[in-house]
Each structure stands twice: as C-alpha cells, then as structure tokens.
VEXPA-219253 format. One line per 3 residues: their letters; for each residue x, y, z of C-alpha. Coordinates in steps of 0.05 Angstrom, whole numbers, plus 5000, padded with zeros to 4 digits. Last residue first. Example, Ala and Ser with C-alpha at 12.3 -4.5 7.8 and 13.67 -1.06 7.14 Angstrom:
// VEXPA-219253
sa	5273,4979,5143; 5246,4910,5156;
This chain:
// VEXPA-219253
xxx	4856,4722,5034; 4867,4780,4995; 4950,4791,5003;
xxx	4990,4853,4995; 5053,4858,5003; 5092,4921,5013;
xxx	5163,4935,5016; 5225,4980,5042; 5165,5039,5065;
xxx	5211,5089,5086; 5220,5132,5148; 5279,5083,5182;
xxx	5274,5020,5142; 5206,4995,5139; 5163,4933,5113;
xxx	5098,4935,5097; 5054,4876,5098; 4986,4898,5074;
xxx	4926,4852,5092; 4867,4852,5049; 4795,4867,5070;
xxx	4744,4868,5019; 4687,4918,4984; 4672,4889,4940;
xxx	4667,4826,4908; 4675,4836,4842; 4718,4902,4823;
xxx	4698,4970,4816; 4719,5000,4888; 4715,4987,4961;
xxx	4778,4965,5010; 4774,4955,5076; 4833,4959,5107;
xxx	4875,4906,5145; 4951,4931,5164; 5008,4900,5182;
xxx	5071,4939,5193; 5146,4910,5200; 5207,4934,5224;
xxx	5192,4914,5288; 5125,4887,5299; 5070,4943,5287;
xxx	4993,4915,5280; 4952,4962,5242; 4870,4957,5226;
xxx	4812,4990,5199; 4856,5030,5148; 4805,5048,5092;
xxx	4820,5036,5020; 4787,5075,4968; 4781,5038,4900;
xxx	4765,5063,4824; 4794,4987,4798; 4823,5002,4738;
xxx	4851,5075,4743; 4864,5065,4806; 4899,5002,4802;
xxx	4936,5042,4737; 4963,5087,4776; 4981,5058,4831;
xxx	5025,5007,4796; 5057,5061,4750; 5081,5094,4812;
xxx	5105,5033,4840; 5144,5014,4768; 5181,5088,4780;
xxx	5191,5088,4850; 5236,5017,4848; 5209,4941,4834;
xxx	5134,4926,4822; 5127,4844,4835; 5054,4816,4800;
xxx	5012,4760,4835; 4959,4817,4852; 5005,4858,4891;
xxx	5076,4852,4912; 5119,4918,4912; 5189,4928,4922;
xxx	5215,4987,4944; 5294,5002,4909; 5285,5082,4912;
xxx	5251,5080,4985; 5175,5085,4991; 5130,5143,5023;
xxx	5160,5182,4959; 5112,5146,4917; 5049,5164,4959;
xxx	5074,5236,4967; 5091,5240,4884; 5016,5208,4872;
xxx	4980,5262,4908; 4925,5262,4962; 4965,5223,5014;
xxx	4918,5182,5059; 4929,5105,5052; 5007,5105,5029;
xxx	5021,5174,5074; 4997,5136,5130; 5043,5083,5117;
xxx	5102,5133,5111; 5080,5160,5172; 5085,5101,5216;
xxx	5015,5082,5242; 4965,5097,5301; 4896,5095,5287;
C-alpha cells in the first residue's frame, strides 16, 4: 500500500522515538475525545494506548488528497469490540505528520 513515509513510519516503526519523530514539534493529536499537543504529550499518548489497549493496527486502506491522508486499518487489541476499523486523518506538511484524528465510527 502506498503511503507517505511518515505515515508508514506511524503504523510500522518498531520504536517509540521513529513513531514520534514521524510528527512535527507542534503535532496535534485527536484520539478518544482527548487532544495530545507537541512530541512529548504524543509520545505519552502511544504509550499508554499500548500499554492499555495491547493493539496492532493494520493499514487496509489510504486515500491521499493533498495535504491530507486517510487511512482505515484494522485495529485488534484488549478492548471490547475488537478488532475495528477507524479512520486516521493525518495531515502533512512536507515529511511530517502536522495532525492525526482518529475517529471509530
């Protein structure tokens, strides 16, 4: 599937610093009904939906429009109801991901 490489580097990047690093300094985040401004409160957001939730998400989908990404993936982990398949919204400036939101229709 073809996608930006920042995106691919937010679905497939082993480590936390390549994940974080996919995202400019002042990324915002939506996820969950919760905002996640900068690296620093993304980082903690990852870490602590993995922690919780245990989930692998699986690109089964990307749509590019401009500056913009969408992506449905099918997401499995410890939460009711898996496995689902939210849309990500990412936004991009240059090689950056600008913004994500994610929405669980």
């Amino acid at each position: 599937m073809d996608m930006p490489s920042a995106v691919q580097a937010f679905f497939t990047a082993e480590d936390l610093d390549s994940v974080v690093s996919a995202f400019t300094p002042d990324a915002v985040v939506k996820d969950e009904g919760n905002t996640y401004r900068g690296r620093q409160a993304i980082r903690e957001w990852r870490v602590a939906a993995r922690q919780k939730y245990q989930y692998v998400a699986e690109p089964i989908e990307a749509i590019a429009q401009g500056d913009r990404v969408k992506v449905r993936a099918r997401v499995s982990g410890n939460f009711p109801g898996s496995p689902v398949i939210p849309g990500y919204l990412f936004r991009l400036t240059v090689e950056q991901i600008d913004g994500l939101e994610i929405a669980y229709d």
